[in-house]
C-alpha positions in Angstrom: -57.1 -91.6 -42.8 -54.4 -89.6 -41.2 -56.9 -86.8 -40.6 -59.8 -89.1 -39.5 -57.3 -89.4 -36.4 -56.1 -86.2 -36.0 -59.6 -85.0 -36.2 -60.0 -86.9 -32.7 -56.9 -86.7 -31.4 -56.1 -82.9 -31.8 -55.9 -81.2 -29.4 -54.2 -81.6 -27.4 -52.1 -82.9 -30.3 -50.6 -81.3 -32.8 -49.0 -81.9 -36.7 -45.4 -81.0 -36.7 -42.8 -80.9 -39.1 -40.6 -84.3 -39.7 -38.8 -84.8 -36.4 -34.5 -85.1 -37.4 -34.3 -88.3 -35.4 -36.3 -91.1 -35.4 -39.4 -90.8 -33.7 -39.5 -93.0 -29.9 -42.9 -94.6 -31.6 -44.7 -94.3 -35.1 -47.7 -95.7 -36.6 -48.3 -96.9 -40.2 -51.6 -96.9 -41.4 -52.5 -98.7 -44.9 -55.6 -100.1 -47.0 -55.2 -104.1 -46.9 -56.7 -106.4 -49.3 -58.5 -109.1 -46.7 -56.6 -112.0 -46.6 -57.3 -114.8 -44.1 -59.6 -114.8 -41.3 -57.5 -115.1 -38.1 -61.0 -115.0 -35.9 -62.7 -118.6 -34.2 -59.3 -120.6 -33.9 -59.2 -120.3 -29.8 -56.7 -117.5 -29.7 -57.0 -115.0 -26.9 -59.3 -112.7 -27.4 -59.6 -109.1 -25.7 -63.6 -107.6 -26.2 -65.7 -104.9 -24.9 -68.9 -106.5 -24.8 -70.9 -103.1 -24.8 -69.9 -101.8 -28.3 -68.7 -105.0 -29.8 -65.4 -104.2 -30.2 -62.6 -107.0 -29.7 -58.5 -107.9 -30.7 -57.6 -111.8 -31.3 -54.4 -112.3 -30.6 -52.9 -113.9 -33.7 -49.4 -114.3 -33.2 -46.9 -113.5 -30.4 -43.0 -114.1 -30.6 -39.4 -112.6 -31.5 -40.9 -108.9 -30.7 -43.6 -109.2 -32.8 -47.5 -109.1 -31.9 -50.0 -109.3 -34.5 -53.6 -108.7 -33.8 -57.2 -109.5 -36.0 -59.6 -106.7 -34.6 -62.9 -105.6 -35.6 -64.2 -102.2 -34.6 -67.7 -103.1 -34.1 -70.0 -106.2 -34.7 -69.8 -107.2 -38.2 -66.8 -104.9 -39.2 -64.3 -106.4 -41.7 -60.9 -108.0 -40.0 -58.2 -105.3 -39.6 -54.4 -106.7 -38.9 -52.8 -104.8 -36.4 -48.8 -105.8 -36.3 -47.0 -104.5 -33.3 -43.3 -104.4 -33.9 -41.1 -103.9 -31.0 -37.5 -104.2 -32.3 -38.5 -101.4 -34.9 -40.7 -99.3 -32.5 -43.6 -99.7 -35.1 -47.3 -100.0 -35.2 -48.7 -101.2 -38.6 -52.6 -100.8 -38.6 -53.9 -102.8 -42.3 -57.2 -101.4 -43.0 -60.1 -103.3 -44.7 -60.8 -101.3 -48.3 -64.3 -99.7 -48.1 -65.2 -100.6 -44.2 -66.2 -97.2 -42.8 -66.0 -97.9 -39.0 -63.1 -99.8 -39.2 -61.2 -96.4 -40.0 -61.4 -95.6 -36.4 -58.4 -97.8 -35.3 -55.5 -95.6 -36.0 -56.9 -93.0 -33.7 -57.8 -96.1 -31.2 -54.1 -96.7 -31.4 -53.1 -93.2 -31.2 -55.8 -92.7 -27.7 -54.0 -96.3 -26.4 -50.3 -94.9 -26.5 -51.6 -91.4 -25.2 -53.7 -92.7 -22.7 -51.3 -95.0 -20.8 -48.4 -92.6 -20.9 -50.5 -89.6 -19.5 -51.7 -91.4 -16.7 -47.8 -92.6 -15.9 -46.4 -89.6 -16.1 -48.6 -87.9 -13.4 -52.0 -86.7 -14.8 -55.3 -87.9 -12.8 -58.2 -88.6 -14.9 -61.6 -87.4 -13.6 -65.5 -87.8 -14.7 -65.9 -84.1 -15.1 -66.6 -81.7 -17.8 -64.7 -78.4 -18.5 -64.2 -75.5 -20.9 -61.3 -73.0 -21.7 -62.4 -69.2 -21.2 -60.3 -66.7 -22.8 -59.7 -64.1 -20.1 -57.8 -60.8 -20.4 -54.8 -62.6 -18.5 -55.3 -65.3 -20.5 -56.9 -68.6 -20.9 -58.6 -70.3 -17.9 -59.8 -73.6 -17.5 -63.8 -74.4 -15.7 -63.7 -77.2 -14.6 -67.3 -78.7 -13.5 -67.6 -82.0 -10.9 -70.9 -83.0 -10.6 -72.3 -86.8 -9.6 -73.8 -88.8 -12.5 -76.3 -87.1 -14.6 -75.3 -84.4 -12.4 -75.2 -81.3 -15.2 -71.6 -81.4 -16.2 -72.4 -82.0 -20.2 -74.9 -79.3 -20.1 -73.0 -76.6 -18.1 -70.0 -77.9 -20.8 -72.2 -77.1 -23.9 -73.8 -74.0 -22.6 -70.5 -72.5 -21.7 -69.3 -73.4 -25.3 -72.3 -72.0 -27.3 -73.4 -69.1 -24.6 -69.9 -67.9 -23.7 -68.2 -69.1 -26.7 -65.7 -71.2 -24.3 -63.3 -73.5 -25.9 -64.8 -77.5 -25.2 -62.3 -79.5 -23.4 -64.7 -82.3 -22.8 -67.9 -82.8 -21.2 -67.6 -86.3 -19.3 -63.4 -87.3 -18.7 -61.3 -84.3 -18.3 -57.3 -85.4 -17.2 -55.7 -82.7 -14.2 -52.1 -82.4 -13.1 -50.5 -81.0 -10.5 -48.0 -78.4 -11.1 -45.6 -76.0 -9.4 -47.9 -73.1 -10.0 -51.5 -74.5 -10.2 -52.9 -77.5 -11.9 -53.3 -78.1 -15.9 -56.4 -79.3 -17.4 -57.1 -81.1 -20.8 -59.9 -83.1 -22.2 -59.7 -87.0 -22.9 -61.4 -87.6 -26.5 -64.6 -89.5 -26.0 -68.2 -89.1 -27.6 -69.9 -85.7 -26.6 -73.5 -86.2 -25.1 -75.9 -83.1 -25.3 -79.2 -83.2 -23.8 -82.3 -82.8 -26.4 -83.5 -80.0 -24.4 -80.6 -77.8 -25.0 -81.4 -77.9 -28.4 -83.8 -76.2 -30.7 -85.6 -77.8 -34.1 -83.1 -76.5 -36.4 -79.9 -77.7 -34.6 -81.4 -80.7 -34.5 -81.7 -81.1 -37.9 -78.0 -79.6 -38.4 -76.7 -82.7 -36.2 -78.3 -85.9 -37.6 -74.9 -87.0 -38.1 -75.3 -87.8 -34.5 -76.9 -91.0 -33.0 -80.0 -90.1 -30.1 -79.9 -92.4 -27.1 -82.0 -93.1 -23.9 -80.4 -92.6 -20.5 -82.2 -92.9 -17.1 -82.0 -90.5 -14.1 -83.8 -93.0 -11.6 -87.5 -93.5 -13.5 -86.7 -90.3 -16.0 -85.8 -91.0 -19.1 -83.5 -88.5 -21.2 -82.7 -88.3 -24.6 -79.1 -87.0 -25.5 -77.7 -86.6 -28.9 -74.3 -88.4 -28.9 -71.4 -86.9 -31.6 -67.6 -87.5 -31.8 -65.8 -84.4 -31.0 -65.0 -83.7 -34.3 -68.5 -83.7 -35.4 -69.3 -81.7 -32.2 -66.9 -79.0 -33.1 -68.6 -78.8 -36.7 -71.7 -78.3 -36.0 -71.6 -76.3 -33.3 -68.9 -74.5 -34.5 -67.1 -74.8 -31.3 -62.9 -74.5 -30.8 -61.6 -77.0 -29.1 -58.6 -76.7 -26.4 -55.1 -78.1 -25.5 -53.9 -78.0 -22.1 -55.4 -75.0 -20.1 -54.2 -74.0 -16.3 -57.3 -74.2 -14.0 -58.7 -71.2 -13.1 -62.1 -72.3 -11.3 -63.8 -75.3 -10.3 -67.4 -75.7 -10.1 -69.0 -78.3 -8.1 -72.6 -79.1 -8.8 -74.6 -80.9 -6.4 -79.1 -81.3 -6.0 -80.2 -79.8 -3.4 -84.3 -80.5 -1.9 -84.2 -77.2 -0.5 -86.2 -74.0 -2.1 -83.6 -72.0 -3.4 -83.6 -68.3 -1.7 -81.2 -67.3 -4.8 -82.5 -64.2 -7.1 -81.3 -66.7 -10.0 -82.8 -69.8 -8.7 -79.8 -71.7 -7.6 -77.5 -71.1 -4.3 -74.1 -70.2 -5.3 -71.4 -70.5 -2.4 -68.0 -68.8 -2.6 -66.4 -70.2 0.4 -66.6 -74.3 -0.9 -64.4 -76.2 1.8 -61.2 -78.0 1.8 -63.3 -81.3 2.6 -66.2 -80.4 0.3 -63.7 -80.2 -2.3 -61.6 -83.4 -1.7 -65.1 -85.5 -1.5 -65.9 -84.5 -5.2 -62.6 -85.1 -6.1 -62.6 -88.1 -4.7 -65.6 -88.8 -6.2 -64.8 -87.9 -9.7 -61.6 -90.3 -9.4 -63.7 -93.5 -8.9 -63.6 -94.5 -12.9 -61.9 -97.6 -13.2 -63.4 -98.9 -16.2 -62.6 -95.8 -18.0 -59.3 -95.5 -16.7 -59.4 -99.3 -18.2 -60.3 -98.2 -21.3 -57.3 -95.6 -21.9 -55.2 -98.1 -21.1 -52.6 -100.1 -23.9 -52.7 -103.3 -21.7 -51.6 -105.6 -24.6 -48.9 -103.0 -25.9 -50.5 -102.0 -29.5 -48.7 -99.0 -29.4 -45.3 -100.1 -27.5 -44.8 -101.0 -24.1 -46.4 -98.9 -21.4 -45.3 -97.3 -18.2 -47.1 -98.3 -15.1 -49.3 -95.7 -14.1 -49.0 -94.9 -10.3 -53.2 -95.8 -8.7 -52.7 -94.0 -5.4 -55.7 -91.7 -5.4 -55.1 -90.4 -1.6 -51.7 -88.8 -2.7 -53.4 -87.6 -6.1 -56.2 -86.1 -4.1 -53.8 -84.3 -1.5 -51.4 -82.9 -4.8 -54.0 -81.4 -6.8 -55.5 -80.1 -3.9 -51.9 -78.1 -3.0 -52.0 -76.9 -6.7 -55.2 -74.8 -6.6 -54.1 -73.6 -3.3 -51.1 -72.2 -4.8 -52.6 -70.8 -7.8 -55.9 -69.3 -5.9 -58.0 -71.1 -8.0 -61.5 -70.0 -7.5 -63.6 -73.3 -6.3 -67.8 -72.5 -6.1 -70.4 -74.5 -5.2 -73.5 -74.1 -7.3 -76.6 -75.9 -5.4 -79.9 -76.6 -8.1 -83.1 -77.1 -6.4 -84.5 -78.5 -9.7 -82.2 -79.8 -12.4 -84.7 -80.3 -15.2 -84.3 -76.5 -14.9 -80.7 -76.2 -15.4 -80.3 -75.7 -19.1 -82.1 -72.5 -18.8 -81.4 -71.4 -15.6 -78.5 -68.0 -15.5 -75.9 -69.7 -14.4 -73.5 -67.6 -15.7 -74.8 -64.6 -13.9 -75.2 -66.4 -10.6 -71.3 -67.6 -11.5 -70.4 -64.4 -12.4 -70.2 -63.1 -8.5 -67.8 -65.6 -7.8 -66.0 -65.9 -10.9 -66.1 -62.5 -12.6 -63.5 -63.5 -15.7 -66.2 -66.2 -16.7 -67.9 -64.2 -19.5 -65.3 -61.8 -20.3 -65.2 -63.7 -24.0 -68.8 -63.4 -24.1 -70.7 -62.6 -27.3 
């Protein structure tokens, strides 16, 4: 159980060695014969109505808040006590209920989650890789709109370029005295069809294949948790990583005069910048979701929500570190996932596929 959370959470965690002194929070994870059903007796209730998920609130008093859950519709009941005086989280695990595994590392995301965005990082719908460079390893970092080609330009740099995956949809920045650090936030990976061939798919039918809509278009993507991602792709994954580039993607109606098919522009502006920033920071439900609201894992600092100040910070910190910031114009995105963008890149960007094959 303790790697099924590891496997999600790492990195940009990490197993250590038994700290000396006791640890600010820990988390206890057992199997649980199923007692009583705490569900249906007009407790509140916390649910995500898309995947079925939800927390009763059994009991609340003296520092101690105990929880029924079920991971998804159907799921056996899994206890979740919340111990404050002892700085504890005890997750008790239904014997032989499969998706009801997935709470420790729910847990683990919660306590992460709410103390990352406190403590200064900016979460962003964006994609982005680690490329190891000859002065090191360099963060992409891709903005594009919705269905804009950030998971695609994620997995191509990960299998072409054999980039280190950060994520492909919510990627957490910080602003720092000499640039601005990137790392991925855990969520499903979602790779187009098209990317891949008949054997791959075969290789990942662990995965589950779902509809999405561009307008009337309908795409199919192949959904995996990043572990299974890692596996069968046999992709790294990365911890924190300094930015070195930012991409931004954008449509464009216009016939592109580009020898590769796309316009790529060096000289992105300070506005044209801040707008897909800005843009990428305009996630409150999943900013929601990483949140502990109820305090499974301890009580949680208040994250600061200014996104202006955010904006004008991260903003300073690839000014100070020179970050390269492109603009990469697609005339016709159906053609993206074979288009060379890595040559077209490469005149911007020329570290990008120095770790290339």
């Amino acid at each position: 159980m303790a790697d099924d959370a590891l496997a999600v959470l790492v990195p940009p965690c990490s197993v250590a060695e038994p700290m000396v002194s006791e640890p600010g929070w820990s988390v206890h994870v057992a199997l649980a014969p199923v007692g009583a059903d705490h569900r249906r007796r007009g407790h509140p209730v916390f649910g995500w109505i898309d995947i079925g998920r939800r927390l009763e609130i059994v009991d609340a008093a003296n520092g101690l808040l105990v929880l029924a859950g079920q991971y998804r519709e159907g799921c056996a009941e899994t206890i979740i006590e919340v111990d404050i005086r002892s700085r504890q989280t005890r997750v008790l695990l239904p014997p032989g209920d499969g998706p009801s595994r997935r709470w420790p590392d729910w847990v683990g995301r919660m306590f992460f989650g709410s103390r990352l965005l406190a403590d200064g990082w900016h979460l962003m719908h964006a994609a982005a890789v680690s490329v190891d460079t000859d002065a090191g390893p360099r963060a992409v970092v891709f903005l594009a709109g919705s269905h804009g080609g950030k998971s695609t330009l994620a997995h191509r740099a990960s299998v072409e370029l054999s980039a280190k995956f950060l994520s492909d949809d919510l990627v957490l920045l910080r602003p720092r005295s000499d640039g601005v650090i990137a790392v991925g936030w855990p969520t499903r990976v979602s790779i187009p069809l098209e990317l891949l061939d008949a054997a791959t798919r075969e290789r990942a039918s662990a995965g589950t294949a779902l509809d999405t809509f561009v307008g009337s278009t309908r795409r199919r993507r192949l959904v995996l948790s990043p572990p299974e991602y890692a596996t069968v792709f046999d992709v790294e994954r990365a911890g924190p990583t300094m930015v070195g580039a930012v991409v931004v993607v954008s449509p464009t109606d216009a016939t592109s005069r580009g020898s590769h098919g796309l316009e790529v522009d060096g000289n992105v502006s300070a506005d044209r910048l801040g707008l897909a920033l800005t843009a990428a920071a305009q996630i409150p439900a999943q900013r929601l979701m990483m949140l502990d609201l109820i305090g499974v894992a301890g009580p949680s600092a208040q994250p600061p929500w200014s996104t202006k100040s955010a904006q004008a910070g991260l903003l300073a910190g690839l000014r100070v570190a020179e970050v390269a910031v492109v603009g990469v114009s697609v005339p016709d995105m159906s053609r993206l996932p074979s288009l060379p963008v890595w040559t077209a890149l490469a005149t911007r960007i020329p570290w990008i596929m120095e770790g290339a094959p």
